[in-house]
Structure formats: structure tokens, C-alpha cells
C-alpha positions as CSV (number, residue, x, y, z in Angstrom):
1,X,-48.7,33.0,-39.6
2,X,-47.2,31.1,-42.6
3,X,-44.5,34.0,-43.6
4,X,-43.7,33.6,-39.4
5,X,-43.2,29.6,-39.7
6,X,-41.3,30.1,-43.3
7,X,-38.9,33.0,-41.8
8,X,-38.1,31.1,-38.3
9,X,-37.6,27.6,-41.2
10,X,-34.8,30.2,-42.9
11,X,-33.0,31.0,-39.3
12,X,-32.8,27.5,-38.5
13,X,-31.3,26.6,-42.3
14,X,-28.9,29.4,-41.8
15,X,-27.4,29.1,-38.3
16,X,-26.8,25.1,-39.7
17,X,-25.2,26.5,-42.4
18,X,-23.0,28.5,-40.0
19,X,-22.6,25.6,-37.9
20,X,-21.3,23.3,-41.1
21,X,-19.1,26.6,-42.1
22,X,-17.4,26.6,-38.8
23,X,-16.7,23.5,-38.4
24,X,-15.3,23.3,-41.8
25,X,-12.9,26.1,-41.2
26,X,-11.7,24.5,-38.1
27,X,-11.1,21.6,-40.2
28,X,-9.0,23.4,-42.5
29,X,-7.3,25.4,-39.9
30,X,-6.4,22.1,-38.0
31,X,-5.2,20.8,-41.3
32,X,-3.3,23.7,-42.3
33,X,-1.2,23.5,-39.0
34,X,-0.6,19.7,-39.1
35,X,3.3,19.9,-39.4
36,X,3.0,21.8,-35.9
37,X,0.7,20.0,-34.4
38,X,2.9,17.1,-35.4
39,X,6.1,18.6,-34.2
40,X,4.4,19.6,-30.8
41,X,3.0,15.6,-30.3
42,X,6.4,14.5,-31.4
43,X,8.2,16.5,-28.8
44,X,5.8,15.3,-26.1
45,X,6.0,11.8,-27.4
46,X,10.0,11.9,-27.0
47,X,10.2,13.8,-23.7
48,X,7.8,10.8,-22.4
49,X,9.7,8.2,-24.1
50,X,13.6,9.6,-22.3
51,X,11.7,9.9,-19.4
52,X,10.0,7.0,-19.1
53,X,13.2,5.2,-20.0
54,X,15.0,7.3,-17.2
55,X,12.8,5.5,-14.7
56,X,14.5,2.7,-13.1
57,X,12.3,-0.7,-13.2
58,X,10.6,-2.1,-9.5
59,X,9.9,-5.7,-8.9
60,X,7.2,-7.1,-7.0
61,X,6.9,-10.0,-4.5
62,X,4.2,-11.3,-2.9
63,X,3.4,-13.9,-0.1
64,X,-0.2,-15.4,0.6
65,X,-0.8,-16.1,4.4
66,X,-3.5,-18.3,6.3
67,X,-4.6,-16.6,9.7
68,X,-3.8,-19.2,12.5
69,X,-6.1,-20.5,14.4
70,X,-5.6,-20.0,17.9
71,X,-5.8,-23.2,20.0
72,X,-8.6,-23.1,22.1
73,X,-10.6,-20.6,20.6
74,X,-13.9,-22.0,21.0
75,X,-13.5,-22.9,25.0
76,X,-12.3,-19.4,25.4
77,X,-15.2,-17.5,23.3
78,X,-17.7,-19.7,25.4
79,X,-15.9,-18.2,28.2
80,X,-16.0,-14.7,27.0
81,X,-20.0,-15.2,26.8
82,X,-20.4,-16.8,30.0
83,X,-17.7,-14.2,31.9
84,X,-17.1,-11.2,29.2
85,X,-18.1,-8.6,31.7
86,X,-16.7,-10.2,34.8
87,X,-12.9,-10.6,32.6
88,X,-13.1,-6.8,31.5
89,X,-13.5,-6.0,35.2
90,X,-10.6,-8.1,36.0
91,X,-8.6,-6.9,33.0
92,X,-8.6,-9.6,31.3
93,X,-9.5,-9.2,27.4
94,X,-11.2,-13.1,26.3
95,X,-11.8,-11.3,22.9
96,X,-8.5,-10.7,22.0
97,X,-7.3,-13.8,21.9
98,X,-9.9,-14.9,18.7
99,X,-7.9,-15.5,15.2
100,X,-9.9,-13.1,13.5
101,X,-8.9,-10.2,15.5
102,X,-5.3,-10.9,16.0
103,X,-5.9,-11.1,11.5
104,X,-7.0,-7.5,11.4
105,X,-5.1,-5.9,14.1
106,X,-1.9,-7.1,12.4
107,X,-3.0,-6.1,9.0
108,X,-3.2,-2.6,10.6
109,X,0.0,-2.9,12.5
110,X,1.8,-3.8,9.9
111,X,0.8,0.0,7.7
112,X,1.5,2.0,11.4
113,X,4.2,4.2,11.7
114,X,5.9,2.4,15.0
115,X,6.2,-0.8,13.5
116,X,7.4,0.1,10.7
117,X,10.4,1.9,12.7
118,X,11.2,-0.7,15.0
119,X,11.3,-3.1,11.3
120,X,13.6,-0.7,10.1
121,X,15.8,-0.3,12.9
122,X,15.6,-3.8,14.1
123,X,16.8,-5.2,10.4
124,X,19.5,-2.6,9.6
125,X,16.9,-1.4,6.3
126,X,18.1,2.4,6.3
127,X,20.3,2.2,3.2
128,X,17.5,0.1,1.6
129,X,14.5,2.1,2.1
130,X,15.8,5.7,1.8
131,X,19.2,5.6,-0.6
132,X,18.9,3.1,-3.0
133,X,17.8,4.1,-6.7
134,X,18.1,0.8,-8.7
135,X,19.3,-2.7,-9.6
136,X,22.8,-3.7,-11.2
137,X,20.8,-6.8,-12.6
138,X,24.7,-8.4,-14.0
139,X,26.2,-8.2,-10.5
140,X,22.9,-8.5,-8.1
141,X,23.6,-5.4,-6.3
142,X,21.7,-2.6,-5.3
143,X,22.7,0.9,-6.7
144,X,23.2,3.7,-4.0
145,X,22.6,7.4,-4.5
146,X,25.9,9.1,-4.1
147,X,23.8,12.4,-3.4
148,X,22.4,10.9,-0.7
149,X,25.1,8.2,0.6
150,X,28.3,8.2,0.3
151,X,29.2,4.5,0.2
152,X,33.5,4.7,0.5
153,X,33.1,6.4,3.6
154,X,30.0,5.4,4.9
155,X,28.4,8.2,6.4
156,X,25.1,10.2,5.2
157,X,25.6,13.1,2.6
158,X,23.0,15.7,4.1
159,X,22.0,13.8,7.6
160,X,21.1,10.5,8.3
161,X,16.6,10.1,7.2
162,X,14.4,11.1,10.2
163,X,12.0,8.5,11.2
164,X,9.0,10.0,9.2
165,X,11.0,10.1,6.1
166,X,12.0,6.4,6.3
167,X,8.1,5.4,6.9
168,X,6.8,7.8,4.4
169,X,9.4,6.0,2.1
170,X,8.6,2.4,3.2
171,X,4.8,2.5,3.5
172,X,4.3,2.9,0.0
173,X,6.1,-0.3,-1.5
174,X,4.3,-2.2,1.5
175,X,0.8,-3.1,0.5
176,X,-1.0,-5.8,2.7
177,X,-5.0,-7.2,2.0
178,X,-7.6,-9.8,2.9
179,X,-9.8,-11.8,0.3
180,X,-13.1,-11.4,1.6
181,X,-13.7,-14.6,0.1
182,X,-11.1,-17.0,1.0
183,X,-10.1,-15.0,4.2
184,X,-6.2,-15.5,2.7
185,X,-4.3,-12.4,2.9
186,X,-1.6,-11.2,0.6
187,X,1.4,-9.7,1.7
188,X,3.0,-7.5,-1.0
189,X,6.3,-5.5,-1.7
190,X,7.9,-3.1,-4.4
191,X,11.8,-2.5,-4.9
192,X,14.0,-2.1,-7.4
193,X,15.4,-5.3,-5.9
194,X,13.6,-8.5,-6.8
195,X,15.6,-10.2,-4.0
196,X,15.2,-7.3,-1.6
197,X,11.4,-6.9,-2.1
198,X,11.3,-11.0,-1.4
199,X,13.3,-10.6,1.3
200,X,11.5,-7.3,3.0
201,X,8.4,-10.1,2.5
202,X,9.8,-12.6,4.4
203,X,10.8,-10.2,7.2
204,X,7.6,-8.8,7.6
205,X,5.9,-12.3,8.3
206,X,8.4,-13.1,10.8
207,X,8.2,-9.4,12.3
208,X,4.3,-9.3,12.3
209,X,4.2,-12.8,13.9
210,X,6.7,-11.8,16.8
211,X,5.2,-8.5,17.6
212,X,1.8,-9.8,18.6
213,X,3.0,-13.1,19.6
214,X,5.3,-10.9,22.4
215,X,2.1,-8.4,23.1
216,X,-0.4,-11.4,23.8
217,X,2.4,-13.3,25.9
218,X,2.8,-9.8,27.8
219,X,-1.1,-9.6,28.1
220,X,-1.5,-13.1,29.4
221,X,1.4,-12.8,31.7
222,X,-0.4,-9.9,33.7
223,X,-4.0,-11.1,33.8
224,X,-2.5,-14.8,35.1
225,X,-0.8,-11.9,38.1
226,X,-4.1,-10.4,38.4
227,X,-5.9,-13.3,39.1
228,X,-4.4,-14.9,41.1
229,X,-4.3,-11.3,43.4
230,X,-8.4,-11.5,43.1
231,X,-8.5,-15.3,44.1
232,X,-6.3,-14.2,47.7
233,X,-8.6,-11.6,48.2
234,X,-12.0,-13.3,47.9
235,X,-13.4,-16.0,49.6
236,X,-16.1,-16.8,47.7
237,X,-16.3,-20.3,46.2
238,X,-18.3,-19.8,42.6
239,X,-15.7,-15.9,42.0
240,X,-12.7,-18.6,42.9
241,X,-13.9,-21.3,40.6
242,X,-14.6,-18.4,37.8
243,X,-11.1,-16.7,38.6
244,X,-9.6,-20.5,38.3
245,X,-11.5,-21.1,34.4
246,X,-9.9,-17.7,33.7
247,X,-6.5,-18.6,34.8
248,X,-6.5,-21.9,32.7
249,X,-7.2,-20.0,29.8
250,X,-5.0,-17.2,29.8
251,X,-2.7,-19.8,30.4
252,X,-3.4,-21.9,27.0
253,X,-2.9,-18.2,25.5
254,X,0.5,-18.1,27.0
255,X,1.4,-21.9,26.5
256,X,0.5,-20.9,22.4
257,X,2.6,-18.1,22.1
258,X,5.7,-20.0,23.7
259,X,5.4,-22.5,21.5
260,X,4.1,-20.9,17.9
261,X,6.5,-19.5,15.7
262,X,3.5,-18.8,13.1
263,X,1.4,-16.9,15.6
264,X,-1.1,-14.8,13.5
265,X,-0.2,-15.6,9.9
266,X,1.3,-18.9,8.4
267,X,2.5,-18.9,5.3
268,X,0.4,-20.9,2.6
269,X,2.5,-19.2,-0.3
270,X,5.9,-17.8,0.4
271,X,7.1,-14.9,-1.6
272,X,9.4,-15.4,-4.7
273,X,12.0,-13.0,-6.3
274,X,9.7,-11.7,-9.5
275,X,11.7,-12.1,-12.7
276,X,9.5,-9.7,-14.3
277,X,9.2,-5.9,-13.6
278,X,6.2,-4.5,-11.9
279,X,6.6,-1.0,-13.4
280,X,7.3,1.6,-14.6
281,X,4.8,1.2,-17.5
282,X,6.4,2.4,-20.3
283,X,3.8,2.2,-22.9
284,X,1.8,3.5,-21.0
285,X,4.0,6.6,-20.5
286,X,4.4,7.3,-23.9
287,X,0.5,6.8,-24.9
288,X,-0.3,9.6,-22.4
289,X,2.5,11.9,-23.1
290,X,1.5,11.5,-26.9
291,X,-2.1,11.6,-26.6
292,X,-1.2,15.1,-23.9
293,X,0.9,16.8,-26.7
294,X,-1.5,16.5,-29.4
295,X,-4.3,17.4,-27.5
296,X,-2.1,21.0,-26.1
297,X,-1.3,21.5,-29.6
298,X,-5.1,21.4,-30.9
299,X,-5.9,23.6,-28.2
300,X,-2.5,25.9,-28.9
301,X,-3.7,26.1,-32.6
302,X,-7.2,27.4,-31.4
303,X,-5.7,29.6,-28.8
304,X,-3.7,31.7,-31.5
305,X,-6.3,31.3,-34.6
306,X,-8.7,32.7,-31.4
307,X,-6.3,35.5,-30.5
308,X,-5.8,37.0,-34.5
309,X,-9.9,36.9,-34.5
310,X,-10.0,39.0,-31.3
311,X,-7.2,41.8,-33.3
312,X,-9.4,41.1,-36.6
């Protein structure tokens, strides 16, 4: 029993031993190829460098918006208890009209495919969005992509961007969020353009504000219509008195939107034009491309000293 213990004692020294003699070879093999591990991380290090420096730098502007809140609001939620069901039968939506919804659905709206378009189109941003790839900071002017658009005669290289490529473009140097907190939203957006990102920001507002201000107006417009078709039709005092409550406040709705240029969001904090870059982060860049060519390298070194034990 004792020469069993003593013998399994001497495997366990010995596999150590080959654990401590391997890992002291790959020591020395490592430190026999430093010079090419060296080049190899030097090489990657430059490639990220130029490349990093290739990038052009994007400037970030962001404005911080209140959510209005909609006049009469608490008359027409009481409402909406009293007469929710009675209102969706009529085709009237009391809900819609609450602060907090028209909040969110333009948060949505503003990421959707359609209104983006109708932004593009409606503020001439084609050139903007799809052809520009930097800023002349000296002269304040945006720098056009000859391969995509040719500027002396004005016309699109290939063909003019479809209307996904222009949202697919767009959507990602638009960012928009809520502070659960505060209930303040931000309004965020990227370009190589300080001034263009600020005002892209300022457009938005104004765009987002008009869209649902229009759609609510529209909505109000035809349940006013509808009502007042229901109150001809019935006879009935209380339905008449009900139809008249519902009138009155699709009315206030209307009377809001005529006169409320900040509809849905009013602007606490309006955007400036960043003086400092968002990104690229350089440093960053070069870190990883660093910390990428030495590790490849170790792994290259390991790869061949593998390969020659293999034909050993």
C-alpha cells in the first residue's frame, strides 16, 4: 500500500515537472521569436494607426425636449372613463389625445422608415445623408463624394439613392431616448458636420411636432363629422348630451393643435453645433489593432513551433 501511495507521489512530481518544462520552453520559444512577434504587432499597430487616421471625424448634437402637456387632459381622461367604450364605437379615440402617448408614439415615429422619407424629401437632405464624406473645417463646407456625386454638373454618378438606402443611411446618426427618471427626452444626431448634425436636430423637432400635430387635427376633424351624424340620427336626450361632451372635447383637441407650434415636444435644451468630435476613437483603434497583432503573432509563433513538432 505504501510503495502504491509513494509511486502515484512520483507521477504527480513528474507530470509537474513536465508542466514547469513546458512552460518554460514556451517561454523561450516566445522569447526567441520576439523580433517577429514585434514586427507582426508593429505592422498591426501601423495599419490601425493609417486607418484610423483615414477616418473622417463625426460631431454630435443633442437637444433635450419636455413632452407637452396637452390642455385638457384631465377633463378628457375623465371622459374616456366615463364614455371609453361608447367613443371607440363612435370612432372617436379619448386616449390618444393624453401627453404620454403622443411622447412615445413620436419617439417611434421619428426611427420609422416613412417619416424619415417624407423628412428627407420634404428638406432637400439627399446630398446630406447619402454623398457627403466629411468636413472642410477652414471653409465650413461639407465635402461631396465625387464617386458618388458629381457636384459641377449636378446629377448622380451611378443613380440617384433609393428610398431604403437613404433611411438605412439616416437612421443610424439619428438616436432618440426618454429618461425614465425625469421623463425629458434627448434628441440626438451624428455628421461629419457640427452644423449639419445641429441643424438635422432642429428639423426633427419641428418635423415630429407637425406630423402629429396634422394627424390629431385630421383625427379630431372626423370624429367632430361623426358626431354630429350620430346626434341627427338619435333622439335620445342622455346619447345627445354624451355625443355633445364628446364634441366639446374633440374640439379643445382641435382648438390645441391650431394654435401649438410645440405640439408633442418643447424644447427645454436646444441643440448646439459640438466643437468637439464624437468619434472616431482613435486611441482606441490603435489599442485594439495592437493588442490583435500581438495576440495573432503569439498564436502564429505556436502555430509553426506546433507544425515542426508534428514533422519531428
Amino acid at each position: 500500500m505504501s510503495q502504491q501511495v509513494k509511486l502515484q507521489t512520483n507521477n504527480t512530481e513528474y507530470a509537474s515537472q513536465e508542466d514547469e518544462i513546458d512552460l518554460r520552453e514556451l517561454w523561450f520559444l516566445l522569447w526567441k521569436s520576439k523580433w517577429v512577434i514585434l514586427i507582426i504587432t508593429l505592422c498591426f499597430t501601423s495599419a490601425s494607426l493609417f486607418y484610423s487616421l483615414s477616418l473622417p471625424n463625426e460631431y454630435k448634437s443633442t437637444a433635450i425636449l419636455l413632452p407637452a402637456s396637452a390642455s385638457g387632459t384631465s377633463s378628457l381622461s375623465k371622459l374616456a372613463g366615463q364614455f371609453g367604450g361608447l367613443a371607440t364605437l363612435a370612432g372617436v379615440n379619448l386616449g390618444a389625445a393624453e401627453s404620454g402617448d403622443k411622447t412615445a408614439v413620436a419617439m417611434e415615429l421619428i426611427k420609422t422608415w416613412g417619416f424619415l422619407e417624407d423628412f428627407i424629401i420634404d428638406n432637400n437632405l439627399e446630398l446630406e445623408v447619402f454623398a457627403v464624406k466629411g468636413w472642410d473645417k477652414a471653409n465650413n463646407k461639407v465635402l461631396i463624394d465625387a464617386s458618388i456625386y458629381n457636384e459641377e454638373e449636378s446629377i448622380w454618378v451611378k443613380s440617384k439613392p433609393t428610398s431604403w438606402k437613404l433611411f438605412s443611411e439616416i437612421k443610424g446618426r439619428i438616436s432618440v431616448g426618454q429618461n425614465a427618471k425625469t421623463g425629458l427626452v434627448s434628441l440626438t444626431v451624428e455628421h461629419y458636420s457640427p452644423y449639419v448634425a445641429k441643424r438635422w436636430v432642429d428639423l426633427l423637432v419641428v418635423a415630429i411636432n407637425n406630423h402629429i400635430q396634422m394627424r390629431d387635427k385630421a383625427e379630431a376633424l372626423s370624429s367632430i363629422k361623426y358626431l354630429k351624424q350620430q346626434i341627427r340620427k338619435t333622439n335620445i336626450t342622455e346619447m345627445r348630451t354624451i355625443f355633445y361632451q364628446l364634441i366639446e372635447e374633440q374640439t379643445k383637441t382641435l382648438m390645441l393643435a391650431e394654435i401649438s407650434s410645440e405640439y408633442v415636444f418643447k424644447t427645454l435644451s436646444s441643440a448646439k453645433v459640438a466643437e468637439q468630435k464624437s468619434k472616431p476613437k482613435r486611441s482606441i483603434i490603435v489599442v485594439v489593432g495592437m493588442l490583435l497583432g500581438g495576440g495573432i503573432s503569439v498564436l502564429f509563433i505556436l502555430f509553426c513551433a506546433f507544425i515542426r513538432k508534428l514533422k519531428d
